[in-house]
C-alpha positions as a printed Julia matrix, in Angstrom:
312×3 Matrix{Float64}:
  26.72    4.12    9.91
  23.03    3.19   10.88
  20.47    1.32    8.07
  18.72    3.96    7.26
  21.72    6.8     6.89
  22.45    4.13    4.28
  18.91    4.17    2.6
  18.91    7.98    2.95
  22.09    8.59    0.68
  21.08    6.17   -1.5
  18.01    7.8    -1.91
  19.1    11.52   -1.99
  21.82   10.69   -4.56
  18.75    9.03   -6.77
  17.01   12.44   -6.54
  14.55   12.26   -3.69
  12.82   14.49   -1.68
  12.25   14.63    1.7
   8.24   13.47    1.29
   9.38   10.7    -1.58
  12.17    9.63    0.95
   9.39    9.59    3.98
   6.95    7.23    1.9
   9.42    4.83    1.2
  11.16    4.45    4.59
   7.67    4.67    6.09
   8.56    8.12    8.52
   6.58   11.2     8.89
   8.42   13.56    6.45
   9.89   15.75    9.3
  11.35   12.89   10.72
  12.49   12.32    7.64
  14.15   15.84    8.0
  15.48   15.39   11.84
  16.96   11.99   10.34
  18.36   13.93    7.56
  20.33   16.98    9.54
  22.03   13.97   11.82
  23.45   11.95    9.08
  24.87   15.27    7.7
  26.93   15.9    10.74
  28.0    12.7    11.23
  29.48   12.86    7.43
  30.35   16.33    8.14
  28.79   18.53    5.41
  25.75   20.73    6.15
  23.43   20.45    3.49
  21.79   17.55    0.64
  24.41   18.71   -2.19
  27.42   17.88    0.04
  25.94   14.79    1.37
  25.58   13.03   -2.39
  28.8    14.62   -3.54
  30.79   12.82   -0.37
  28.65    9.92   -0.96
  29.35    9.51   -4.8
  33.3     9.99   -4.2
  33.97    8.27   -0.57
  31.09    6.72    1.11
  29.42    4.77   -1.72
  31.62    2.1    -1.24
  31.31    1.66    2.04
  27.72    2.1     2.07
  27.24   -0.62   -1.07
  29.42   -3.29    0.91
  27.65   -2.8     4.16
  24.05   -2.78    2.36
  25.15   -6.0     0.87
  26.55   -7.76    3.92
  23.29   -6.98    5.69
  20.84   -8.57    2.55
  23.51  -11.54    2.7
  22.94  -12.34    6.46
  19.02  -11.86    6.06
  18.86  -13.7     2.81
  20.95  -16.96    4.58
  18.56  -20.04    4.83
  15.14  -18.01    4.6
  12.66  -18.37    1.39
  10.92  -14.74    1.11
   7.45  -14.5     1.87
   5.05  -11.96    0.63
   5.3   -10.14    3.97
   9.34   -9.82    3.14
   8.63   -8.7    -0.43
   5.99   -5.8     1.03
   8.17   -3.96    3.44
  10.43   -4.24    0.25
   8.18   -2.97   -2.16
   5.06   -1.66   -1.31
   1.0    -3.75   -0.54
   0.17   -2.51   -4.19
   3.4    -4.14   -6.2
   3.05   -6.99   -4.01
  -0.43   -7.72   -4.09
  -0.68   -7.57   -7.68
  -3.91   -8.77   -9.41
  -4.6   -10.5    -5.99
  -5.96   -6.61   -4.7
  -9.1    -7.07   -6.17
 -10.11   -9.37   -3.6
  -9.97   -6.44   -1.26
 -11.25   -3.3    -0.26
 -14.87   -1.96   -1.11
 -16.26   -2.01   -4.57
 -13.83   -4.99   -5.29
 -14.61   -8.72   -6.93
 -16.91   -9.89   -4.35
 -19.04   -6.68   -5.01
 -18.74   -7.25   -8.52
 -20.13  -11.13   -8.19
 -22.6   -10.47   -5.85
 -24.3    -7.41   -7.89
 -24.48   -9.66  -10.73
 -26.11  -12.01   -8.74
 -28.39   -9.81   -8.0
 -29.25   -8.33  -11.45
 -28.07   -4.94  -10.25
 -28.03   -2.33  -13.07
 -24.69   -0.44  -12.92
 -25.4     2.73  -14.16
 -22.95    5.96  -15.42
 -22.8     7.51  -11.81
 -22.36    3.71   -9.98
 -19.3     2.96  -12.11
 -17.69    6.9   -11.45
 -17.9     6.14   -7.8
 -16.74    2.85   -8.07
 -13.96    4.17   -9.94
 -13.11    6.75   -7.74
 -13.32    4.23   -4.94
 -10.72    1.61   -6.14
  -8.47    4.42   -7.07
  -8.58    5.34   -3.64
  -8.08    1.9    -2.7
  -4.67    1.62   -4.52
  -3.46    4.55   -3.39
  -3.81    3.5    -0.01
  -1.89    0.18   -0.94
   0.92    2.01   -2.65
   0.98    4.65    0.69
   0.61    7.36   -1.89
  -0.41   10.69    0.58
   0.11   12.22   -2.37
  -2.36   11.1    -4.25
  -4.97   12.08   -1.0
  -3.94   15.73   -0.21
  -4.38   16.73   -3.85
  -8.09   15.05   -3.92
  -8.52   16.24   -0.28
  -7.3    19.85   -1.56
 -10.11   19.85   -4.66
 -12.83   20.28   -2.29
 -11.72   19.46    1.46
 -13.21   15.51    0.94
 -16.73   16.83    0.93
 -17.89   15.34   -2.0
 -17.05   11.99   -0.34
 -18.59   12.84    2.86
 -21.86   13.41    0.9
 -21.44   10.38   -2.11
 -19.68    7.86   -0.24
 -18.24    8.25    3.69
 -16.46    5.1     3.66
 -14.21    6.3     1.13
 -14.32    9.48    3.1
 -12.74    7.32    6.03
 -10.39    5.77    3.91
  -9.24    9.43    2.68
  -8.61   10.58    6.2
  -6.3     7.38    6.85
  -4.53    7.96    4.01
  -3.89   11.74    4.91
  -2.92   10.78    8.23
  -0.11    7.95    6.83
   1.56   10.3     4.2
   2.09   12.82    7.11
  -0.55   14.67    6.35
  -1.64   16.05    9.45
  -3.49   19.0     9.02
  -5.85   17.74    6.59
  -6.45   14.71    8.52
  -7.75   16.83   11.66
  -9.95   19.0     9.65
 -11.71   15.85    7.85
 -11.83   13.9    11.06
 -13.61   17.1    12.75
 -16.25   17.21    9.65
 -16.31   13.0     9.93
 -17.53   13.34   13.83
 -19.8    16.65   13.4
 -21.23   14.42   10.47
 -21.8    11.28   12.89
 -23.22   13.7    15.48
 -25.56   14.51   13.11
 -26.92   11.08   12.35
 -24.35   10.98    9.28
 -23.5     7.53    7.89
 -20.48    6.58    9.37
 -20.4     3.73   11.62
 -18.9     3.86   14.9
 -16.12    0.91   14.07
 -15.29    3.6    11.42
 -15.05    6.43   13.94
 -12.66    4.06   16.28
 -10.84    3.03   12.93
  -9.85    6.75   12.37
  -9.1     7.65   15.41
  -7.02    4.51   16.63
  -5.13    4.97   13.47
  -3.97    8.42   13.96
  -3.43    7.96   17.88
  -1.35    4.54   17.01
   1.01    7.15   14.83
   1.51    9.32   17.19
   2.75    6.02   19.54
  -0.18    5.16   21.49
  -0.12    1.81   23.08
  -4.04    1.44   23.09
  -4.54    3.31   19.93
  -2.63    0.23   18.34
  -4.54   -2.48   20.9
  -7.75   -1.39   19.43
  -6.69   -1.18   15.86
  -5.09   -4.54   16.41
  -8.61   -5.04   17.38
 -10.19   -3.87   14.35
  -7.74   -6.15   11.75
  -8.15   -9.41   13.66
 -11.8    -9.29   14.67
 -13.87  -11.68   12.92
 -17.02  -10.22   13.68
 -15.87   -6.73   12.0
 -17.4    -5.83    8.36
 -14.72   -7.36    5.34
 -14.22   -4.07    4.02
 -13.45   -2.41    7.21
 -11.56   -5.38    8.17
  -9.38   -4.71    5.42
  -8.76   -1.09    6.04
  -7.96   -1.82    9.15
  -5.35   -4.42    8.27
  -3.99   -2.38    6.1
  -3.46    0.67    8.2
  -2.02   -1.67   11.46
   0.89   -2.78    8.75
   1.01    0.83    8.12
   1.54    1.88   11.95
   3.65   -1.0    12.49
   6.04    0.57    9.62
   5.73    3.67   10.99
   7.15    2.25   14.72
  10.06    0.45   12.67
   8.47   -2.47   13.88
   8.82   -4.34   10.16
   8.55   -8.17   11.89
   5.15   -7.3    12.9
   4.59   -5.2     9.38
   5.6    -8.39    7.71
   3.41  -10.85    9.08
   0.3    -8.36    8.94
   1.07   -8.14    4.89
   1.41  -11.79    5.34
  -2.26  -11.84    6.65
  -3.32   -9.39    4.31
  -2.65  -11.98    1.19
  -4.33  -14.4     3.3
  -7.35  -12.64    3.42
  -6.93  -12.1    -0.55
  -6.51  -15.77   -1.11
  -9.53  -16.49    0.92
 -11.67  -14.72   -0.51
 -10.54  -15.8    -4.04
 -10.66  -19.59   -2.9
 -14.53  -18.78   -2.07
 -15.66  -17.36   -5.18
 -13.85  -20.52   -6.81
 -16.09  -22.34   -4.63
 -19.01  -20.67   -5.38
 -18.18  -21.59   -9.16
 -17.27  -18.53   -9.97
 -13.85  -17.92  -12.03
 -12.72  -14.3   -10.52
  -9.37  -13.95  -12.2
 -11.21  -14.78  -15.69
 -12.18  -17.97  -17.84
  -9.11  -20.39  -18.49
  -7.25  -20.07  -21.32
  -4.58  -22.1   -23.74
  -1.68  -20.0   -25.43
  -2.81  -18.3   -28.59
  -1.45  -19.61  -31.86
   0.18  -16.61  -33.88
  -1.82  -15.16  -36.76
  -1.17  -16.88  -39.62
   0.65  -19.92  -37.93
   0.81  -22.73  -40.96
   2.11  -26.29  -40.27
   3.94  -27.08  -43.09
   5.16  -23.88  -43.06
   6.63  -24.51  -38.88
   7.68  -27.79  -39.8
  10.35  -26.21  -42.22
  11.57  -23.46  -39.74
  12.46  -26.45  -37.49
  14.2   -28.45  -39.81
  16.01  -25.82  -40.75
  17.08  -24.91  -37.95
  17.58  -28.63  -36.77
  20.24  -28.62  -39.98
  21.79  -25.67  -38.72
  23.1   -27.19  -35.32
């Protein structure tokens, strides 16, 4: 039985759906489907029920041992890396606190508008907001999370407020599977342009690359390779491109090259965390010494211990 028949029981007897089951692997949810209706006949049952019921009472075994031989042979003589703990997880989990080095509307934004004595006003901080949110969706590879704000209004309050967040809605619809939507925001993202609209056209190759590299274009994933390791590229688009070649690279099964570009990824998080150090700032907040419980009396501490001292 193949890897992923393995992660597919597992997952169906946990409860999953088909689209759950998709964002984990990293499929399309109707692979996810084709995948599905294979493994069935080659356990011989026809339907989800059947499946968990012959996996709970004969195949769980065999599964378990097999799942564990595999982790034992990858595990032997290799120290995990963030990349490894990524394609395990997910960007977001992984990441951590070290996300907010990333993205638009992240630390470096938040340094350099108080540098500037930049008044952040009621509707600044809602689009901010709205634009981080965004952002850790698209870490976490929750499509989710983008069809339903894509379904309150079709994405066109970003296309008017804020079309970088726009873009980074249509690559989110296109990685959860999301086709549909995708096309019809990518067709309002180019009338837009055509119309002198502020997208750039790095943004306009982002998008498109992105959804061409899913559908398992060579070029399409040349040129968002591109994107990711140019230099000369923006830091924010930089980023979303990164983040949506690990994506394609998951979605090819291709999880050495998905590895090392979440290995870059924290790189680029580190970097830019190592330069506001530099710059004197303290990003990740002022240092700090363990706080003394209310209360806390020494005589008082001094006879717990000896007490407890006697008691040995």
């Amino acid at each position: 039985m193949e890897e992923k028949d393995q992660t597919m029981l597992k997952l169906l007897s946990q409860g999953a759906s088909a689209k759950h089951m998709a964002r984990e692997m990293g499929y399309q949810e109707g692979t996810v489907r084709v995948y599905l209706h294979k493994m069935y006949k080659k356990i011989g049952v026809t339907n989800k029920t059947d499946a968990v019921i012959w996996y709970l009472s004969k195949g769980r075994a065999k599964v378990d041992r097999a799942g564990a031989k595999s982790a034992a042979v990858q595990a032997e003589g290799a120290e995990e890396s963030f990349g490894d703990v990524a394609t395990r997880t997910s960007l977001y989990s992984s990441l951590g606190v070290m996300g907010v080095f990333l993205g638009a509307y992240g630390r470096v934004w938040e340094v350099a508008s108080r540098l500037k004595g930049l008044q952040v006003d009621a509707e600044l901080s809602a689009r901010r907001t709205r634009s981080r949110r965004l952002w850790r969706a698209l870490l976490e590879g929750d499509g989710a999370y983008a069809k339903r704000l894509y379904d309150e209004d079709e994405g066109n309050a970003l296309l008017l407020d804020s079309p970088p967040d726009a873009v980074t809605l249509l690559c989110l619809l296109s990685i959860g599977g999301y086709t549909t939507a995708a096309d019809r925001l990518a067709g309002k993202l180019t009338r837009k342009r055509k119309a002198g609209f502020a997208i750039s056209a790095s943004e306009h190759t982002l998008v498109r690359s992105l959804r061409d590299a899913l559908d398992g274009k060579e070029d399409a994933l040349a040129s968002l390779y591109h994107l990711a390791a140019e230099q000369s590229t923006s830091p924010v688009l930089r980023h979303l491109a990164m983040v949506a070649l690990y994506y394609a690279y998951r979605a090819r099964k291709d999880l050495g090259r998905a590895r090392e570009t979440a290995n870059a990824i924290w790189t680029e998080a580190e970097a830019t965390h190592q330069h506001l150090r530099a710059m004197g700032e303290r990003p990740l907040g002022r240092e700090s010494a363990v706080p003394p419980p209310e209360g806390l009396r020494a005589k008082g501490l001094a006879a717990y211990r000896e007490k407890v001292t006697a008691a040995r």
